[in-house]
C-alpha positions in Angstrom: 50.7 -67.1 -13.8 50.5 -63.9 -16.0 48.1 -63.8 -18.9 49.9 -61.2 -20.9 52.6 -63.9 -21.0 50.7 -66.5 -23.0 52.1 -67.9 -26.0 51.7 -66.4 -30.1 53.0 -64.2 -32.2 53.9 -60.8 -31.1 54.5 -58.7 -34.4 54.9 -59.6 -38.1 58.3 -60.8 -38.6 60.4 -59.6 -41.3 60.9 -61.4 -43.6 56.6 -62.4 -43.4 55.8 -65.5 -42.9 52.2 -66.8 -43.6 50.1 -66.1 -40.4 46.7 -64.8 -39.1 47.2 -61.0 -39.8 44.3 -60.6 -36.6 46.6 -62.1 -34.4 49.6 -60.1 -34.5 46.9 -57.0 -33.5 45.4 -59.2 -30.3 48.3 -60.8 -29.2 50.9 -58.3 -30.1 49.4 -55.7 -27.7 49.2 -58.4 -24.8 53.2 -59.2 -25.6 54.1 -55.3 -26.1 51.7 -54.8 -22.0 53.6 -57.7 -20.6 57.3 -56.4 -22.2 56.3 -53.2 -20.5 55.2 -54.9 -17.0 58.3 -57.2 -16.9 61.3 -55.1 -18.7 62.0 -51.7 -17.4 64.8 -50.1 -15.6 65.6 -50.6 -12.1 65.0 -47.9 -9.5 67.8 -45.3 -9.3 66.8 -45.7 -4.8 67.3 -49.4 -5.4 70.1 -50.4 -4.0 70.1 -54.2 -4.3 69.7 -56.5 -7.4 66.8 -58.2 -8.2 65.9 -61.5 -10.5 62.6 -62.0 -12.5 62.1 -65.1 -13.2 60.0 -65.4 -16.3 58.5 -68.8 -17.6 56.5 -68.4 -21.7 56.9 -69.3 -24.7 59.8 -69.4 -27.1 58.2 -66.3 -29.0 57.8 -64.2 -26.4 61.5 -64.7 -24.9 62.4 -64.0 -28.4 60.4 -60.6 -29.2 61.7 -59.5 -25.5 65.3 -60.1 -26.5 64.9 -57.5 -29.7 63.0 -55.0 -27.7 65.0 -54.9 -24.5 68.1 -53.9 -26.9 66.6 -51.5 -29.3 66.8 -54.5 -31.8 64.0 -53.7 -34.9 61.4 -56.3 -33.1 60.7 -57.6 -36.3 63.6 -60.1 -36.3 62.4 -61.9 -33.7 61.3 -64.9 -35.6 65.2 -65.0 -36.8 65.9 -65.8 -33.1 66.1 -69.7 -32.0 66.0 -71.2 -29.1 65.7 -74.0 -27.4 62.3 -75.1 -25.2 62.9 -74.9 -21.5 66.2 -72.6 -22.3 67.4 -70.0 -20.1 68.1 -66.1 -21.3 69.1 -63.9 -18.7 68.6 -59.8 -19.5 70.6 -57.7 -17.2 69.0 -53.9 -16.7 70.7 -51.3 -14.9 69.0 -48.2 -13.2 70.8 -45.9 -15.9 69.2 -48.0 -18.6 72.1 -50.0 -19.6 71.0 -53.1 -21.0 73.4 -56.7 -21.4 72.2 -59.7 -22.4 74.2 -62.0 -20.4 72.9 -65.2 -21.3 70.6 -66.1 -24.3 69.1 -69.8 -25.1 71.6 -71.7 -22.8 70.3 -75.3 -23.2 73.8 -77.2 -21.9 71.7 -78.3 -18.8 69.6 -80.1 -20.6 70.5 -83.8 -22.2 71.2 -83.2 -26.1 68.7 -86.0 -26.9 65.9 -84.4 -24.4 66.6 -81.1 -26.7 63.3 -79.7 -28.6 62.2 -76.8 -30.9 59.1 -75.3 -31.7 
C-alpha cells in the first residue's frame, strides 16, 4: 500500500468546481510524487515488459490518464469511470505513450456498476 496513492483531488479542475482550495495544495503534490514514482519511461537496457498494477481512487486514475499523455491535467474531472475499472497505460523506453485500455467495466455485472 502506497500513501501517495490515497484518494482526493489532485488539481483544480477546469471548469472549477466548489472544493477546499487547501486541498488541491496537500494533496495535489502527493498525486503529482506518486504520478512521478509510478509513470515514467522504461529503461532503454530493459529488455522485457513489465506490468504495474495500480489499485486508488477514481481521481487519481483520472489525473494520471491526462498527465501520462501531455493532456492539460485540468480536465481530469471531465474523465468518468467506473469504480473497480481497469485502464491500462502502455510506456515505451523512447517515451511513446498509448493508452490501451481506459475504464473497462464489461467484467463487471451492469447492476453491480458504481460511480463516485
Amino acid at each position: 500500500i502506497c500513501d501517495l496513492l490515497r484518494e482526493n483531488a489532485p488539481i483544480e479542475p477546469v471548469p472549477p468546481i466548489t472544493w477546499k482550495l487547501d486541498c488541491y495544495h496537500k494533496d495535489g503534490a502527493r498525486i503529482e510524487a506518486a504520478f512521478r514514482c509510478y509513470i515514467h519511461c522504461a529503461d532503454s537496457k530493459q529488455t522485457e515488459d513489465r506490468c504495474k498494477i495500480i489499485v486508488c481512487h477514481t481521481n487519481v486514475i483520472r489525473y494520471f490518464v491526462c498527465r501520462a499523455l501531455q493532456f492539460p491535467p485540468e480536465g481530469w474531472l471531465r474523465l468518468g469511470l467506473n469504480n473497480g475499472s481497469i485502464t491500462w497505460i502502455t510506456i515505451r523506453p523512447s517515451g511513446r505513450v498509448g493508452l490501451r485500455m481506459m475504464g473497462d467495466s464489461g467484467f463487471i455485472p451492469p447492476e453491480k456498476l458504481t460511480r463516485t
